[in-house]
C-alpha positions as CSV (number, residue, x, y, z in Angstrom):
1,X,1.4,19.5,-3.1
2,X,-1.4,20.5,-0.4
3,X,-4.0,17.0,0.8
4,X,-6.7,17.0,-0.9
5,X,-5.2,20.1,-3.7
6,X,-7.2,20.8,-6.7
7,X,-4.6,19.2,-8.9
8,X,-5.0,15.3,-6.6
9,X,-8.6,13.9,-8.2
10,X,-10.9,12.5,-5.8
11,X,-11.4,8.7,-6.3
12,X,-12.2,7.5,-2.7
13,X,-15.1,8.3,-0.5
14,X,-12.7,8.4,3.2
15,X,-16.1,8.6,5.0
16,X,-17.4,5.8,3.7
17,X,-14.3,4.2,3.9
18,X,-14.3,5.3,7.7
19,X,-17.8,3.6,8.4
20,X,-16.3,0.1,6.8
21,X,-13.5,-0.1,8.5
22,X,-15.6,0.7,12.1
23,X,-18.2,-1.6,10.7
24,X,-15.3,-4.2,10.2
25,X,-13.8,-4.0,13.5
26,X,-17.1,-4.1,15.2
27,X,-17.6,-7.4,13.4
28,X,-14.5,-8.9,14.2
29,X,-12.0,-7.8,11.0
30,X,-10.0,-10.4,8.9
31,X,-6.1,-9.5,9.6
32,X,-4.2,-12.2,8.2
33,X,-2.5,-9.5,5.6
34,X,-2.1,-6.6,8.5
35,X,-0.5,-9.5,11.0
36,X,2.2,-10.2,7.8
37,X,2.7,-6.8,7.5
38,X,3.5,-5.8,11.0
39,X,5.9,-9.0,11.4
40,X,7.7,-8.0,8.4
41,X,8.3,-4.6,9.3
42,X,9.6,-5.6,12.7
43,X,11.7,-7.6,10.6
44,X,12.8,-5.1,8.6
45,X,13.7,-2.3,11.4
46,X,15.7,-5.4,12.6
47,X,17.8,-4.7,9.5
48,X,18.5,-1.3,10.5
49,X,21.4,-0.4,12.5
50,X,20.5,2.3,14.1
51,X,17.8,3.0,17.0
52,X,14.5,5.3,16.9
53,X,13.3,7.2,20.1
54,X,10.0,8.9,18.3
55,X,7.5,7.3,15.7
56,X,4.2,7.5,14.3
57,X,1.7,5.0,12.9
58,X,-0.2,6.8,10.5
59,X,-3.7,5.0,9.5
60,X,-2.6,1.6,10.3
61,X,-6.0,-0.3,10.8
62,X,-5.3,-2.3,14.0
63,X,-2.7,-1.9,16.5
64,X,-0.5,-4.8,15.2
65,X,2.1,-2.2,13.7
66,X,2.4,-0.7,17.0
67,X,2.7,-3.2,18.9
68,X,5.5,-4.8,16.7
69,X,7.4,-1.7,17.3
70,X,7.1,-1.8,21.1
71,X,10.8,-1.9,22.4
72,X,11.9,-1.4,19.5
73,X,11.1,2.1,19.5
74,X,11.7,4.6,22.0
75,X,7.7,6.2,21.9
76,X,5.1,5.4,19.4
77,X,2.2,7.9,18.2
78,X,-0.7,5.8,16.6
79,X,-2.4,8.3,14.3
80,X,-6.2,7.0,14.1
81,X,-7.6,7.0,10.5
82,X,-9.0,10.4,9.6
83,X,-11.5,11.8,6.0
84,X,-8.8,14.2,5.8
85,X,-5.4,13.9,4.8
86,X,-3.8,16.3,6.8
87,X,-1.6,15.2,9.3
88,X,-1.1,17.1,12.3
89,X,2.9,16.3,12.5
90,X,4.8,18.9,13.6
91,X,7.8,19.4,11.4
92,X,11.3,17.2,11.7
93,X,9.4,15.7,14.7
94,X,10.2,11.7,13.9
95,X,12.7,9.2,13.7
96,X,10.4,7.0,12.1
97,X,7.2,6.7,10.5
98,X,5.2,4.0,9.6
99,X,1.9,3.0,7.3
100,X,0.6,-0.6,7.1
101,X,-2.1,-1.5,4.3
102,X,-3.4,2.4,4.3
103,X,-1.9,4.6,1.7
104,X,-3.6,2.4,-1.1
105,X,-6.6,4.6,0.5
106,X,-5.0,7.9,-0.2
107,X,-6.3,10.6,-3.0
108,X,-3.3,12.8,-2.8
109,X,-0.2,10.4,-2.3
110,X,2.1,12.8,-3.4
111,X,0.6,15.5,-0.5
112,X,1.0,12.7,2.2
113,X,4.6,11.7,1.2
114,X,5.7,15.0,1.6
115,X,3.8,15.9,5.1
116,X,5.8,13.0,6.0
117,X,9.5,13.6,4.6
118,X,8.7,17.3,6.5
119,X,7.5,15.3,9.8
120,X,11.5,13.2,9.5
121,X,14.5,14.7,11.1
122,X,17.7,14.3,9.2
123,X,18.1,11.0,8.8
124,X,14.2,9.8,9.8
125,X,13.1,6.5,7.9
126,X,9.8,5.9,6.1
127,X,9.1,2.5,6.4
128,X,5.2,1.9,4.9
129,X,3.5,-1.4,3.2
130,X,0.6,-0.7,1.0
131,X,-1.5,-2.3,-1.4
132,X,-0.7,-2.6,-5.0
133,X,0.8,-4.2,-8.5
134,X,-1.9,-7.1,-9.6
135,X,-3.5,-6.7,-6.1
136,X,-7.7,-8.7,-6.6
137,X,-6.7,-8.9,-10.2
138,X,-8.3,-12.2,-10.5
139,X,-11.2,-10.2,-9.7
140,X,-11.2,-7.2,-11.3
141,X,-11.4,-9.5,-14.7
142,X,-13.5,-12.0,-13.1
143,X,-16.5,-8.6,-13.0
144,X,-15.4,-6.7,-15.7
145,X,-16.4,-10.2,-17.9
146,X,-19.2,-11.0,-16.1
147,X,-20.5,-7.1,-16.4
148,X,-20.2,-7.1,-20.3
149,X,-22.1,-10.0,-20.3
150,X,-25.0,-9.4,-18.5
151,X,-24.9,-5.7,-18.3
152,X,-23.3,-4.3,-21.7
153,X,-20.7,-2.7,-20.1
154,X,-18.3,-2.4,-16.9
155,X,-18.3,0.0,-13.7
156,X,-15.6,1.0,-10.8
157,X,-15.7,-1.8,-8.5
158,X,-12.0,-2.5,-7.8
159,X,-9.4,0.4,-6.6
160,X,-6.4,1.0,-8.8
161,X,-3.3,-0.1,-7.5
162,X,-0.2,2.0,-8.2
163,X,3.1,-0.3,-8.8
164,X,6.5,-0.2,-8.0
165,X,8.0,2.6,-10.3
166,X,5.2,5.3,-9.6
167,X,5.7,4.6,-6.5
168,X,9.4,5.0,-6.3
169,X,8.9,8.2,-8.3
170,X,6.6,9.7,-6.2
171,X,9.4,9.2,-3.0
172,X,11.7,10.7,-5.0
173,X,9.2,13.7,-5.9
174,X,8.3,14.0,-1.7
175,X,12.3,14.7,-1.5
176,X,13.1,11.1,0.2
177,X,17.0,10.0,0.1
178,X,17.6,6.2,-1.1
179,X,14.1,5.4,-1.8
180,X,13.6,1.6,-1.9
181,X,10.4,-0.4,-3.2
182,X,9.7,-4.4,-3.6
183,X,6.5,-6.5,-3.5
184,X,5.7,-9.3,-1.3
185,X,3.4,-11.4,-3.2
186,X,0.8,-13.0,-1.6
187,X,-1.7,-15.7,-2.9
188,X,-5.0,-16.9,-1.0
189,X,-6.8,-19.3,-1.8
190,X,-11.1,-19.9,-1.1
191,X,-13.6,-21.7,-2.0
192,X,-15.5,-19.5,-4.2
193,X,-15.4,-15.8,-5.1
194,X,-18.2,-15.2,-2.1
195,X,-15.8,-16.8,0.1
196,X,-13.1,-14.0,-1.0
197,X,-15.8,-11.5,-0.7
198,X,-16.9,-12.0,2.4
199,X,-13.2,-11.4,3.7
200,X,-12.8,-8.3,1.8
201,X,-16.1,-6.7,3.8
202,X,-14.2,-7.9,6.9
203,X,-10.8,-5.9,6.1
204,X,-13.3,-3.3,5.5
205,X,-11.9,-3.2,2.1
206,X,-15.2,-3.3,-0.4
207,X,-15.8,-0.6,-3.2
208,X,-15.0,3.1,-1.6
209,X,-14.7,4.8,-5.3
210,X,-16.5,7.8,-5.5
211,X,-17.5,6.6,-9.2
212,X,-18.8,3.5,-7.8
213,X,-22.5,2.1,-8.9
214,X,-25.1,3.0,-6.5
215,X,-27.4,0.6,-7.2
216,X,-26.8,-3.5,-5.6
217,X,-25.5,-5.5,-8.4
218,X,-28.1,-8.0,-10.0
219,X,-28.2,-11.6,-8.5
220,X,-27.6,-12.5,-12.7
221,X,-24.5,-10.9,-12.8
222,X,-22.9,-11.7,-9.6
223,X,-23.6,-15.4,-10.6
224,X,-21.8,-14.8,-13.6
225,X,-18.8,-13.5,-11.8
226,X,-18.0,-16.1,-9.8
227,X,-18.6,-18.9,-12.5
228,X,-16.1,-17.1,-14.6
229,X,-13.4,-16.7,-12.1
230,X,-14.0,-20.3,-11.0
231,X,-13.4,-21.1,-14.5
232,X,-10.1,-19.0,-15.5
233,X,-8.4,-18.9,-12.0
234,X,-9.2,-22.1,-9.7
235,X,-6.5,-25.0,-8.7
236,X,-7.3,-28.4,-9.5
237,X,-9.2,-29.2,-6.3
238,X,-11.2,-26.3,-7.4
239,X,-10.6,-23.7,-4.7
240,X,-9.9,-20.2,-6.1
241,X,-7.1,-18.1,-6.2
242,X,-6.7,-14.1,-5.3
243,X,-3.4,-12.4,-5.2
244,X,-2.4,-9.5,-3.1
245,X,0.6,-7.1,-3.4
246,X,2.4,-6.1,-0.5
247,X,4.5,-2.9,-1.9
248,X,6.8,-1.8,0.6
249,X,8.5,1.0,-0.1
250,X,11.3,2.7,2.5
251,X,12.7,6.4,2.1
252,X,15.2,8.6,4.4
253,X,15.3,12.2,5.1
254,X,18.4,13.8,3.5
255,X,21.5,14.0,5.8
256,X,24.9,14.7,5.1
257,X,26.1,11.0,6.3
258,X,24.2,9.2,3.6
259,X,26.3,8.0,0.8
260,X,26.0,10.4,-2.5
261,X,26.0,8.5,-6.1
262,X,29.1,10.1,-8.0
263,X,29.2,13.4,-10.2
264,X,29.1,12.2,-13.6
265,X,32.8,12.1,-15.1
266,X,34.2,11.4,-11.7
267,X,35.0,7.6,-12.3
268,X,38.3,6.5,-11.7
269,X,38.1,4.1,-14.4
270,X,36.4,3.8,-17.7
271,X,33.6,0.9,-19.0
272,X,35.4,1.1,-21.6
273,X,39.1,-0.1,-19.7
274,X,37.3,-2.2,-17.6
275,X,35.4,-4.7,-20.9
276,X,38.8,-4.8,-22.7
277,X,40.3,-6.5,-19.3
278,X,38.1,-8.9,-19.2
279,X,38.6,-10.0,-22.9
280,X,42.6,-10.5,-22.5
């Protein structure tokens, strides 16, 4: 499927999107999840026994990916966030590539999976971290209560988050050998539900739906939110909680050398065989 193709809807605003994240790193940006990120996925390469001489960073926010790759990677190519979602990779170009907290940003995943299984020699890795699962659930509800309420009714304030099996589907779809997805759950915990906000606008990660209200929320209703998540999802010292879903999710480009899962009927021995030894 083509970025941006008339079958992927169109649920963020990337230029908008573009002018947060600026705004954000102008400002000095919150980067607690990105520095977790980018330590675990230096951890992760560890895991890997095998080297890389060429890799990209595609849309990472910061630089922290990129420099947790240094040595580890022969070259790295930091690909600067871009409205489109074309990426000018030139085909079986990359050992590696990697995304850190940037495809949850992405109208046509499908589109960008596969520019990047075509941008992967035989054998190149996809290593990305994205958010998803229950990611701000505690606020999603907190405003969709507060908005019936006050207003009669909710609007699109938080992104949906795709989870672990579509995600694993759609590496399969993009052609990726041994696709692999798990969630690093992480919980923070604030003051208030300002306090949370106030960090989001710094990751530059506030409403960019394109169905998003236009208008500033009332003071009434923003009140409202944060009494009701202070009610349904604070500790007993009365901070709040917020979770966030790391999904990582890891991919090779086919090669001959990977292990194949076996024909069907090729077994060398049956179920069957195998639970009537255990019963003697």
């Amino acid at each position: 499927m083509a970025p941006n193709s008339p079958t992927a809807p169109i649920l963020f605003d990337r230029a908008l999107l573009g002018a947060r994240l600026a705004r954000a790193q102008r400002k000095g940006a919150v980067t607690f999840l990105l520095e977790r990120a980018a330590e675990d996925m230096a951890d992760r390469l560890l895991a890997v026994s095998r080297s890389f001489s060429a890799a990209a960073d595609v849309w990472t926010p910061d630089a922290g990916v990129a420099d947790a790759l240094r040595g580890r990677v022969g070259a790295v190519e930091t690909i600067a966030f871009t409205e489109s979602e074309a990426l000018a990779l030139a085909p079986e170009s990359l050992d590696l590539a990697v995304s850190a907290l940037a495809l949850q940003f992405v109208n046509d995943l499908p589109g960008v999976l596969a520019q990047l299984r075509r941008a992967l020699k035989p054998d190149g890795l996809l290593l990305a971290a994205m958010l998803g699962g229950d990611t701000l659930t505690e606020l999603r509800q907190s405003f969709a209560a507060a908005e019936a309420e006050c207003e009669g009714g909710a609007s699109p304030r938080v992104a949906p988050f795709a989870d672990l099996r579509d995600i694993g589907a759609l590496l399969q779809r993009a052609g990726f050998a041994l696709p692999v997805t798990d969630v690093d759950r992480v919980v923070v915990r604030y003051a208030n539900a300002f306090s949370l906000m106030r960090d989001l606008r710094s990751m530059g990660a506030t409403n960019v739906l394109r169905e998003r209200r236009r208008i500033p929320t009332r003071r009434a209703t923003l009140l409202r939110m944060a009494q009701i998540y202070a009610e349904r999802f604070a500790d007993g010292d009365g901070r709040i909680r917020a979770t966030f879903d790391i999904v990582w999710l890891s991919g090779w480009a086919p090669h001959h050398s990977q292990p194949k899962p076996l024909k069907p009927g090729s077994a060398k021995a049956s179920l069957e065989a195998a639970v009537k030894s255990t019963k003697r």
